[in-house]
N, C-alpha and C positions, 0 to 999 in steps of 0.2 A: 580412557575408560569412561564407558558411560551410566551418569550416574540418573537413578529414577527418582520421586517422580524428576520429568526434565520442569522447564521455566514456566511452558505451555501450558502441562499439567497443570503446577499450581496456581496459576493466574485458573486454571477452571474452577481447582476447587475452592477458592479464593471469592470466585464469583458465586458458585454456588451454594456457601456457605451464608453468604452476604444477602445471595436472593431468598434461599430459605429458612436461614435462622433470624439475620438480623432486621430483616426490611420489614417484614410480616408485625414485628413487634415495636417498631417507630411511630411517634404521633405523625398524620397522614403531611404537615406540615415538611418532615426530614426527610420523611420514606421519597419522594422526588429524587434529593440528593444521593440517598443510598442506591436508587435504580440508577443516577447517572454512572454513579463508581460502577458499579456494575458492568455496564455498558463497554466502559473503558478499559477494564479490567476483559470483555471481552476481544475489543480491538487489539490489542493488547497483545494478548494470546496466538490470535490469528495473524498478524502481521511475526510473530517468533518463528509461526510453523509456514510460513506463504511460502510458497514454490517457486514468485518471483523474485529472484534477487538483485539485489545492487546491482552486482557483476553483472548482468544477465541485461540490466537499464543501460549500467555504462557501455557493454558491447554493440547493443543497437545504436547507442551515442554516437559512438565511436566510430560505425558504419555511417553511421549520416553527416558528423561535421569532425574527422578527423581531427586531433589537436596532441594527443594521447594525453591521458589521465596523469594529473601530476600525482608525486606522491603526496599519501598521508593519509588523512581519514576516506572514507569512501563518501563521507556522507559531504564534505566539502569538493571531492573530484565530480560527482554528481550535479552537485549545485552549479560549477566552475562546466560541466559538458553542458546540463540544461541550458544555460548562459549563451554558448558557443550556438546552441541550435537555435535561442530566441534571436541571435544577430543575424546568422544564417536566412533566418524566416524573413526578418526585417528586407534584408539584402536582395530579397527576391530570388533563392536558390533553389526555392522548394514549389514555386508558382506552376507550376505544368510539368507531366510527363511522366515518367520510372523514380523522377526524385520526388514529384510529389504523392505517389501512389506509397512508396516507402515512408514518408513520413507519416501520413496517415495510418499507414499498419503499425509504426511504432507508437504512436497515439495511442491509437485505439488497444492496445497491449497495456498502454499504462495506464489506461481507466479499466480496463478491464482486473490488473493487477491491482490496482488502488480497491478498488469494489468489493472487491474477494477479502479485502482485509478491513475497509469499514464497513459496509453493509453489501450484506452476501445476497440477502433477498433482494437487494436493486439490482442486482448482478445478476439474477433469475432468471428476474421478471425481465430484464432487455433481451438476455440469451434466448428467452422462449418467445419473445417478440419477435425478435431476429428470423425464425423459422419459417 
């Protein structure tokens, strides 16, 4: 069952609260810290609702340095395949050809994913560079 608002939601109105009620009314000294929470509180949000998931990192992992994911958290099998690709790289497996046009694509996915959830305007402005 799903229950409203979700997590995303109130980290918005969380923020929004914070940018419109509380920040406006701090000595100019706090109001800084209030926009950081803010900030964070936006990252926050967008990394709840990103499109890219774990699952989604560790499969291209997995396609580039096979090991399979051990169990347990994701955020530790994650760490533990990064790991596997930084040896890989070391190792020279990725130096020329379809394996390194592959790693590049997955690269460049995860800065692209990373972007989308700390700063979306840098993610724009490269996208409409890109063009």
């Amino acid at each position: 069952m799903k229950v409203e608002p979700s997590a995303a939601d109130l980290l918005d109105i969380a923020r929004a609260t914070l940018l419109a009620d509380v920040a406006p009314s701090l000595p100019e000294d706090k109001r800084y810290a209030a926009l950081m929470a803010a900030n964070a509180l936006a990252i926050a949000g967008r990394e709840l609702a990103a499109p890219e998931s774990t699952a989604a990192e560790l499969a291209r992992l997995e396609d580039l340095v096979p090991g399979g994911a051990p169990p347990g958290e994701a955020s530790t099998a994650l760490r533990e395949a990064n790991a596997r690709l930084a040896r890989a790289v070391r190792e020279g497996r990725f130096d020329g050809g379809e394996s390194r046009a592959r790693l590049l694509a997955h690269l460049r996915q995860c800065v692209r994913s990373r972007l989308a959830v700390s700063n979306p305007r840098a993610l724009a402005r490269l996208e409409r560079n890109a063009t």
